[in-house]
N, CA and C atoms as an extended XYZ file, in Angstrom:
357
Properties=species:S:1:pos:R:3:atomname:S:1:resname:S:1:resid:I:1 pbc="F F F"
N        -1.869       -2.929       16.706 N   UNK     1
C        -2.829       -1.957       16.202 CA  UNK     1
C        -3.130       -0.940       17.295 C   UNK     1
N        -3.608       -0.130       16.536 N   UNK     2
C        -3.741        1.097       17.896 CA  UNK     2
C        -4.692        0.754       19.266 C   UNK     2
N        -4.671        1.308       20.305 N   UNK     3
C        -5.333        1.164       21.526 CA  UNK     3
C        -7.027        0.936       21.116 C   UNK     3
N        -7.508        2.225       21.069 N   UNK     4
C        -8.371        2.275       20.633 CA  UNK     4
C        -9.365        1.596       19.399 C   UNK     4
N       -10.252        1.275       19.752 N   UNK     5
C       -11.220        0.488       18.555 CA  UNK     5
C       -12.315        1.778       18.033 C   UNK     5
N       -12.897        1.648       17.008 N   UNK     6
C       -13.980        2.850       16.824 CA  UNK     6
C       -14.563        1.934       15.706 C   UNK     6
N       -16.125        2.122       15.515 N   UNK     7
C       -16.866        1.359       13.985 CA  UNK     7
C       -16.402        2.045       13.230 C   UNK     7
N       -15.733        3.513       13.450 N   UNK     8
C       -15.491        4.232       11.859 CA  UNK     8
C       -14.246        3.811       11.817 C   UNK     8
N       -13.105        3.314       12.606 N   UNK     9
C       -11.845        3.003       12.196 CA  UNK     9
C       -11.896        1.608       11.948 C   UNK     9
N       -12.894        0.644       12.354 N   UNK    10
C       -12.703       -0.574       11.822 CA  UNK    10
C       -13.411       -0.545       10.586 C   UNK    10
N       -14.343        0.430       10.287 N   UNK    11
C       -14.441        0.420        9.106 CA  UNK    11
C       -13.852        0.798        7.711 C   UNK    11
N       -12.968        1.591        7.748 N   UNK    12
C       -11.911        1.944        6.957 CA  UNK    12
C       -10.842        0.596        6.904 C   UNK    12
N       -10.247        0.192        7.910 N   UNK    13
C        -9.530       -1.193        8.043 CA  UNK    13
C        -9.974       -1.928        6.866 C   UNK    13
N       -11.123       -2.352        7.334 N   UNK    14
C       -12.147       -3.692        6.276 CA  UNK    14
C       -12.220       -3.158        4.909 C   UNK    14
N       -12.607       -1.847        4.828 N   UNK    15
C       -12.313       -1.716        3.417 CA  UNK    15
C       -11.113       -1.693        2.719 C   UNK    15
N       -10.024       -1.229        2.965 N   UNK    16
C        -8.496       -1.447        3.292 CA  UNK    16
C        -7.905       -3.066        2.650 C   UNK    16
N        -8.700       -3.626        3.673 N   UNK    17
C        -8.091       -5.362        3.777 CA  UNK    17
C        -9.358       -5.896        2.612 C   UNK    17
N       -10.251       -5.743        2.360 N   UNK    18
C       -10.976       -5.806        0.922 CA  UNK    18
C       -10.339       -5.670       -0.072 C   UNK    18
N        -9.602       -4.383       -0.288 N   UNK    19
C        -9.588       -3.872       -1.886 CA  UNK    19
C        -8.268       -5.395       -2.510 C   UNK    19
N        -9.061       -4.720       -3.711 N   UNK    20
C        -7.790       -5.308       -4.293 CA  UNK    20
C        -6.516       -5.138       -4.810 C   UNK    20
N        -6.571       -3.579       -4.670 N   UNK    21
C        -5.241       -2.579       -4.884 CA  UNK    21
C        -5.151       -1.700       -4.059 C   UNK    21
N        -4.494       -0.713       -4.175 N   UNK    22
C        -3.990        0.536       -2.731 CA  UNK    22
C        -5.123        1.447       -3.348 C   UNK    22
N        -5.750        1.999       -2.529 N   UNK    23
C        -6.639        2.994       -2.816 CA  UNK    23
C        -6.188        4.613       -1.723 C   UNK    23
N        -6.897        5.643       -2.374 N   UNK    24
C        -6.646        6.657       -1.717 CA  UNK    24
C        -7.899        7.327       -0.718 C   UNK    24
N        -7.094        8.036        0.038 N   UNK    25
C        -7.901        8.712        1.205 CA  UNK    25
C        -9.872        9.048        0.204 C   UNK    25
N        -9.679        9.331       -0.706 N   UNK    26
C       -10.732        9.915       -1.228 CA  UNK    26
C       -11.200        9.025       -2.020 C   UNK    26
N       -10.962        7.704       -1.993 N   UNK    27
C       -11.038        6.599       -2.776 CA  UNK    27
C       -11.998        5.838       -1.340 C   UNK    27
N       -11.315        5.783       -0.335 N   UNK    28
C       -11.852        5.493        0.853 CA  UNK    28
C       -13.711        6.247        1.611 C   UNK    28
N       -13.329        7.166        1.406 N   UNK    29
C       -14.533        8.563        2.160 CA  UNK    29
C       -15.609        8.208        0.834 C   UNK    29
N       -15.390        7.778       -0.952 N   UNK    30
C       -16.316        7.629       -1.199 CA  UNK    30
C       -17.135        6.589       -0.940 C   UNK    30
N       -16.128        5.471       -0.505 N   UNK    31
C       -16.902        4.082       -0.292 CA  UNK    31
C       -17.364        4.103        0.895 C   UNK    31
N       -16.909        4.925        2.055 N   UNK    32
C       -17.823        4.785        3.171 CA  UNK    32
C       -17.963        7.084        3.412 C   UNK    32
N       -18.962        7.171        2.717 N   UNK    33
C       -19.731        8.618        2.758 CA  UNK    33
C       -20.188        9.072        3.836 C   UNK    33
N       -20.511        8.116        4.745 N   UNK    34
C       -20.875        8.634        6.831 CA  UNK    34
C       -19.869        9.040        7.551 C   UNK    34
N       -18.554        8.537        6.678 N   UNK    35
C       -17.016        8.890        7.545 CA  UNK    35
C       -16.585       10.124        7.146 C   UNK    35
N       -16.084       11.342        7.734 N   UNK    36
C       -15.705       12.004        7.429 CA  UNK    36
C       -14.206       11.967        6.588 C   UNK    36
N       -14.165       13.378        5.989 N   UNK    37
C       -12.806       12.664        5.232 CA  UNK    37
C       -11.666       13.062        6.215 C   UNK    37
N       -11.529       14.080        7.304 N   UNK    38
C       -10.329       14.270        8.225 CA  UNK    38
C       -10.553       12.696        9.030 C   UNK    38
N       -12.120       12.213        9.458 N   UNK    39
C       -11.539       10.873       10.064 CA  UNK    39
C       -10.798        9.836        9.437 C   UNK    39
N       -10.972        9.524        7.864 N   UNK    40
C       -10.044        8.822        7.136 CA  UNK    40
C        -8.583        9.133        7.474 C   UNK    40
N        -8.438       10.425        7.212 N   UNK    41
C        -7.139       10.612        6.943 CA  UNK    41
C        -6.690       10.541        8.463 C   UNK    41
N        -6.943       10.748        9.454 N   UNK    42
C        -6.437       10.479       10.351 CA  UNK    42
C        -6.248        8.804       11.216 C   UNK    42
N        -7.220        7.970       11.035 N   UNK    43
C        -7.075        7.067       11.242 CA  UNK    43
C        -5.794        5.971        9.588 C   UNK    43
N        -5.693        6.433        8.520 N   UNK    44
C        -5.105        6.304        7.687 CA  UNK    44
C        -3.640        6.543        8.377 C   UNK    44
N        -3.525        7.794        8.730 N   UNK    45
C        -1.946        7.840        9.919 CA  UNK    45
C        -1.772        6.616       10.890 C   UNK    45
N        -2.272        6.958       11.375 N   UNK    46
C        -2.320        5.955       13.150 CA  UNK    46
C        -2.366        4.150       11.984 C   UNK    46
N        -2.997        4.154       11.179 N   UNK    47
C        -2.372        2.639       10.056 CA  UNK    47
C        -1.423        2.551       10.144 C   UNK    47
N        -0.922        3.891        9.595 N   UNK    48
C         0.996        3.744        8.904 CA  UNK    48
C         1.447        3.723        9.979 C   UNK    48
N         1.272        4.587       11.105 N   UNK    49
C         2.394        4.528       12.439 CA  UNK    49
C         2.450        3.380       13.022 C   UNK    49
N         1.247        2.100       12.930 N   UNK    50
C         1.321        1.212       13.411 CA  UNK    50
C         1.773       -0.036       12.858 C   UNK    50
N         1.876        0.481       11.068 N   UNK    51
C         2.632       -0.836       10.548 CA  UNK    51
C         1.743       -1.227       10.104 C   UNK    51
N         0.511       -1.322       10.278 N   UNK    52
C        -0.420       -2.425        9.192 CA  UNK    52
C        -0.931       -2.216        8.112 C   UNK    52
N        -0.997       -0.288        7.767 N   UNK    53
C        -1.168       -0.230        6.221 CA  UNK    53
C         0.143        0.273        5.447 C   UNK    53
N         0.147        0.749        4.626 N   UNK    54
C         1.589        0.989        3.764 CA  UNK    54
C         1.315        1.835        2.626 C   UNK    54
N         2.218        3.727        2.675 N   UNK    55
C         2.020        4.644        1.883 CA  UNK    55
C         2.354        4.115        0.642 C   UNK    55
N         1.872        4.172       -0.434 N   UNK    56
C         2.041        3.779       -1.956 CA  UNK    56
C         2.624        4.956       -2.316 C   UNK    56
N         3.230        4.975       -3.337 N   UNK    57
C         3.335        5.725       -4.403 CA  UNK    57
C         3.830        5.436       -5.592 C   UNK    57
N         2.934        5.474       -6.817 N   UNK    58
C         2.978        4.797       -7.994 CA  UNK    58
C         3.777        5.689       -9.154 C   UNK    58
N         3.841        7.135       -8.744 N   UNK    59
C         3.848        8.160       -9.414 CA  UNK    59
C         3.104        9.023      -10.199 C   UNK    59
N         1.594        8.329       -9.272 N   UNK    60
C         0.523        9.213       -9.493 CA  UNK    60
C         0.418       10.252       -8.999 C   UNK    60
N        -0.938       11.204       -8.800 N   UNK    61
C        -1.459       12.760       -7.978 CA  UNK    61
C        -1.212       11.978       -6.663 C   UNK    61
N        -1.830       11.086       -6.690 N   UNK    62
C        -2.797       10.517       -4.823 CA  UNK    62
C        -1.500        9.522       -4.235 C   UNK    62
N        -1.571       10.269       -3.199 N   UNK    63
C        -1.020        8.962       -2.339 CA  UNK    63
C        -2.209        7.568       -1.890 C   UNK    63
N        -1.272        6.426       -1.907 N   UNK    64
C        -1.755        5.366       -2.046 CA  UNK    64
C        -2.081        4.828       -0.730 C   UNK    64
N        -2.947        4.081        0.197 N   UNK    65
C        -3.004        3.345        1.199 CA  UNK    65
C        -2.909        1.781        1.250 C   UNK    65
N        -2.236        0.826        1.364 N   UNK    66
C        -2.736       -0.529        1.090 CA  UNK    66
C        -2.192       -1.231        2.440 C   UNK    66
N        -3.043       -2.080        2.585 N   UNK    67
C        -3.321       -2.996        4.115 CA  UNK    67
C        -2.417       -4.388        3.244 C   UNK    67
N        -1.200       -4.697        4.160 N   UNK    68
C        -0.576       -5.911        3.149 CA  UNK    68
C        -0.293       -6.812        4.346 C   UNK    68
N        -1.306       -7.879        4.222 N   UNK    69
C        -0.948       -9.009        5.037 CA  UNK    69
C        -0.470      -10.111        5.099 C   UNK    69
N         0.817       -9.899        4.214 N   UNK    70
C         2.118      -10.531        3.699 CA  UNK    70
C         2.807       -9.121        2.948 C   UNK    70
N         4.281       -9.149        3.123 N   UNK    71
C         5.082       -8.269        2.518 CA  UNK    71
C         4.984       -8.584        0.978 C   UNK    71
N         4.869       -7.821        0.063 N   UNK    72
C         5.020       -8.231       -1.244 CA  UNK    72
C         5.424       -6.916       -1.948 C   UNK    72
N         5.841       -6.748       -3.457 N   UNK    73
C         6.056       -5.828       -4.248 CA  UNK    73
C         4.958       -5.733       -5.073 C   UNK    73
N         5.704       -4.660       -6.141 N   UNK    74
C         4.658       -4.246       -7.087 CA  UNK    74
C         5.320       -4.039       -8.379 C   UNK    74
N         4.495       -4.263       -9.754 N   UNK    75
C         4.636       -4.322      -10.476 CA  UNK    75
C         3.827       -2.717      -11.240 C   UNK    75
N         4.184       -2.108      -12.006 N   UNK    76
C         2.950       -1.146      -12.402 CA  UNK    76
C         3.110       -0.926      -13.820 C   UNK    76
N         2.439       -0.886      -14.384 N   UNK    77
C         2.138       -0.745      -16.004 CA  UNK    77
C         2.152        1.075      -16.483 C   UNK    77
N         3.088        1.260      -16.818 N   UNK    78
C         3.591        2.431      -17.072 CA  UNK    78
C         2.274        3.163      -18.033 C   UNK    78
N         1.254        2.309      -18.980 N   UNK    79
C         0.619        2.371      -20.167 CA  UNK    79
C        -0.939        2.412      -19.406 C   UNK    79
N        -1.058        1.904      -18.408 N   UNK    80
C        -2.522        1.499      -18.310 CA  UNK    80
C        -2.913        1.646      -16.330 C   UNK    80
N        -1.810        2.111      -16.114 N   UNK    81
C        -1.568        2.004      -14.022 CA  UNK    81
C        -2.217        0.836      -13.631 C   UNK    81
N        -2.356       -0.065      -14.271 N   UNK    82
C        -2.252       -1.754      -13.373 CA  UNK    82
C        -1.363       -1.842      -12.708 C   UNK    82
N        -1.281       -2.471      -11.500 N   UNK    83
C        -0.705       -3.077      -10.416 CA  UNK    83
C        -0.218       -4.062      -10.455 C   UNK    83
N         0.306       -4.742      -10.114 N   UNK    84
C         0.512       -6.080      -10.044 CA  UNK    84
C         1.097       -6.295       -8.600 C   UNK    84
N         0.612       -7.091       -7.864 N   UNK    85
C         1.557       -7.491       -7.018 CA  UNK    85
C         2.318       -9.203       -7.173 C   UNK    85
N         3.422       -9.387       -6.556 N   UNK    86
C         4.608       -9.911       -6.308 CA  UNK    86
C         4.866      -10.381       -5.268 C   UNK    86
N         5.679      -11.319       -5.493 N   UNK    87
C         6.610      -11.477       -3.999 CA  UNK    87
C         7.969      -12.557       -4.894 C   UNK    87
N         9.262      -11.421       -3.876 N   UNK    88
C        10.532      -11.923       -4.743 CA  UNK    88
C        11.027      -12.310       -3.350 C   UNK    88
N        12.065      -13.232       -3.777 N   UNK    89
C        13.182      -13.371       -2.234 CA  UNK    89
C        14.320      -12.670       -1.857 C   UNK    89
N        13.285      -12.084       -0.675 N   UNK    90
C        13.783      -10.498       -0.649 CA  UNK    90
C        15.533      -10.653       -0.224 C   UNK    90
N        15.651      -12.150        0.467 N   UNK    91
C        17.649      -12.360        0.983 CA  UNK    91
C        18.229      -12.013       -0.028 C   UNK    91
N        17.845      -12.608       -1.401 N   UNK    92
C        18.375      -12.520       -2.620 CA  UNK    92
C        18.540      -11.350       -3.031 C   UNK    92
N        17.842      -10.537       -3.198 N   UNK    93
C        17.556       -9.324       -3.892 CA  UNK    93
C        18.476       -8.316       -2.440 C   UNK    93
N        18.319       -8.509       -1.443 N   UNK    94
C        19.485       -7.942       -0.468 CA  UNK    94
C        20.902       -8.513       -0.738 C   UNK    94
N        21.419       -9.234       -1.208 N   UNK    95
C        22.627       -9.879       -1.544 CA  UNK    95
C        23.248       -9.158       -2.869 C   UNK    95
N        22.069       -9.374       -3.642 N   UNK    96
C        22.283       -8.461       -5.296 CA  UNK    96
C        22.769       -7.503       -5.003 C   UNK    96
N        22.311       -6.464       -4.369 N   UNK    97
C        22.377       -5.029       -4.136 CA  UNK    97
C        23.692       -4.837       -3.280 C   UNK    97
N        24.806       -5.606       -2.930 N   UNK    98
C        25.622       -5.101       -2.449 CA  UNK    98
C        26.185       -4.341       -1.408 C   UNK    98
N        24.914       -4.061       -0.632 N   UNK    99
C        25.367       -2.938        0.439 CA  UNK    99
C        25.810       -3.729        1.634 C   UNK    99
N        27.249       -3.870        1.392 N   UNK   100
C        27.835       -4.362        2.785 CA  UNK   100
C        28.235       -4.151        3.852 C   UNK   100
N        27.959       -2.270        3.984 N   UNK   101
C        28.404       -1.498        5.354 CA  UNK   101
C        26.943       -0.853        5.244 C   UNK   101
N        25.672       -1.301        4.946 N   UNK   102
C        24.447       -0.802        5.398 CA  UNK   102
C        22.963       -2.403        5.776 C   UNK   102
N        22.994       -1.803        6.805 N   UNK   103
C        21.350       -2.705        7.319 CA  UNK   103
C        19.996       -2.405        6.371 C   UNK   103
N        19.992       -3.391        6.104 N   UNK   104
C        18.676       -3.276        5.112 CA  UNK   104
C        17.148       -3.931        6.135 C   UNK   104
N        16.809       -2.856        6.608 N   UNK   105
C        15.470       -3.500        7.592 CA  UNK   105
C        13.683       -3.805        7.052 C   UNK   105
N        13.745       -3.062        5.427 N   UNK   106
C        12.659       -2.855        5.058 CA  UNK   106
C        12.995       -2.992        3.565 C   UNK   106
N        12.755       -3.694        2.266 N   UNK   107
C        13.078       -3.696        0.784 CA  UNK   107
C        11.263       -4.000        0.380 C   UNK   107
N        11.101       -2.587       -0.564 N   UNK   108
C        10.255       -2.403       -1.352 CA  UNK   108
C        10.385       -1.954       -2.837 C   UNK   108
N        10.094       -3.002       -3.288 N   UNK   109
C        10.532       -2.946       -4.544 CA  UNK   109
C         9.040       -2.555       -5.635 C   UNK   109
N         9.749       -1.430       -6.601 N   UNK   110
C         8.826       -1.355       -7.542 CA  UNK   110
C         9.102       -1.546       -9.022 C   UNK   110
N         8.451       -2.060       -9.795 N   UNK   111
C         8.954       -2.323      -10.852 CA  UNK   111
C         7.943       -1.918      -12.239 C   UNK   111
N         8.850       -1.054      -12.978 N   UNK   112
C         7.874       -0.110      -13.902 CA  UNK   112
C         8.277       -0.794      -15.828 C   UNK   112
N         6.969       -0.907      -15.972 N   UNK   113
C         6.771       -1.591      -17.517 CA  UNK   113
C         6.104       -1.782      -17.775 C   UNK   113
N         5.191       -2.380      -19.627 N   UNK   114
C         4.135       -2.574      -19.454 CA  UNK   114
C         3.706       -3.844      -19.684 C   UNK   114
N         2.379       -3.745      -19.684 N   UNK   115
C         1.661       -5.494      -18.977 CA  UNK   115
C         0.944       -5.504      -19.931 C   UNK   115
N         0.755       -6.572      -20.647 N   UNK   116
C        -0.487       -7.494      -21.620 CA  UNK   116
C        -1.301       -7.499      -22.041 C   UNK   116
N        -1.923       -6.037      -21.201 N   UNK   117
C        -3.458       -5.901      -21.492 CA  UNK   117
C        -3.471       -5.405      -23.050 C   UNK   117
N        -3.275       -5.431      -23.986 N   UNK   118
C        -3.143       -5.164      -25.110 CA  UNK   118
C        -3.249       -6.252      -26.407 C   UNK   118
N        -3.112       -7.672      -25.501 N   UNK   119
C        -2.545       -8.569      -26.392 CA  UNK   119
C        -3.579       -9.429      -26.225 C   UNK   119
């Protein structure tokens, strides 16, 4: 994690490692309103550069932030933008895919359909 500690960057963290889905920069600044929103977004960088949060994108407006403390996937409901998270075996799913003259260092998988809430 980065050098530096700050209450406004551990506070973004905690909310981060709270949620229960990826939330956005402005999803963040409303839940903590004392933080500015350039300090979000900048401590939101220095996350990603360090590996402990992870840019979403669902194929919504907002980019996504989520703190994942285990690698996992996602599931998303094309009908209703539920989430789902996952976890597949990722050797497997690198084996499937065939790429035998490329290094696979990172597999994020998303998977689009809809979910139950209906039934």
């Amino acid at each position: 994690m980065t050098k530096r500690h700050s209450k406004k960057r551990e506070q973004i963290l905690a909310v981060l490692q709270e949620a229960k889905t990826a939330l956005s920069a402005g999803s963040i600044h409303d839940i903590l309103p004392g933080v500015d929103k350039v300090t979000v977004y900048r401590n939101l960088d220095l996350f990603v550069s360090d590996g402990i949060v992870k840019v979403m994108n669902f194929g919504g407006t907002e980019t996504l932030y989520e703190y994942q403390h285990q690698p996992h996937h996602h599931a998303v409901c094309t009908d209703c933008d539920k989430v789902i998270h996952f976890t597949a075996p990722d050797e497997k799913i690198k084996k499937l895919l065939g790429l035998t003259d490329f290094q696979v260092n990172e597999l994020e998988l998303i998977v689009r359909g809809i979910c139950n809430h209906k039934q």
